[in-house]
N, C-alpha and C positions, 0 to 999 in steps of 0.2 A: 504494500500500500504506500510505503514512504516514495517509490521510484514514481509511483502513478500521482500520489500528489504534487512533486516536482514538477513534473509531465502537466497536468493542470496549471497547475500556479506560471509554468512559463509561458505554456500557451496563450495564457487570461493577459500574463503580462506584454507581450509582442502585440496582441491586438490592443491594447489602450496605447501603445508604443506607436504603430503603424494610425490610427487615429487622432494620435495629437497632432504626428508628425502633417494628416491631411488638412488639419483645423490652423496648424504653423503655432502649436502652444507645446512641441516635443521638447526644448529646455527645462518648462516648468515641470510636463509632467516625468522624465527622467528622471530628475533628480529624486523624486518621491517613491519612483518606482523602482530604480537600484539601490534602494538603501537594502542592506544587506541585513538588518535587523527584523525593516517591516517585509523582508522577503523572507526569513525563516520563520515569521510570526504568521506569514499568510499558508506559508507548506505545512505547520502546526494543525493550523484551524484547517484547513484542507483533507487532512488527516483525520483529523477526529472526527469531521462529518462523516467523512465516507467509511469510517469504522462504524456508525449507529445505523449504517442501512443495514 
């Protein structure tokens, strides 16, 4: 389950990626979305959801 919620969480994250970049707001949202902390807090909760199905 950890390798499939990466696999999610990177997915979720390239398309808000590929979306700012079309909006011209990709600096602001990078920065938010490589934070390396709120990226292992997102693989976490990713995690646990798909462990309660």
């Amino acid at each position: 389950m950890g390798i499939r919620s990466r696999d999610l969480v990177d997915a979720f994250m390239d398309k808000v990626l590929d979306h700012a970049q079309a909006c011209g707001i990709e600096k602001a949202v990078s920065d938010t979305v490589e934070d390396p902390k709120l990226y292992t807090q997102a693989i976490q909760t990713v995690h646990k959801k798909l462990a309660t199905r």
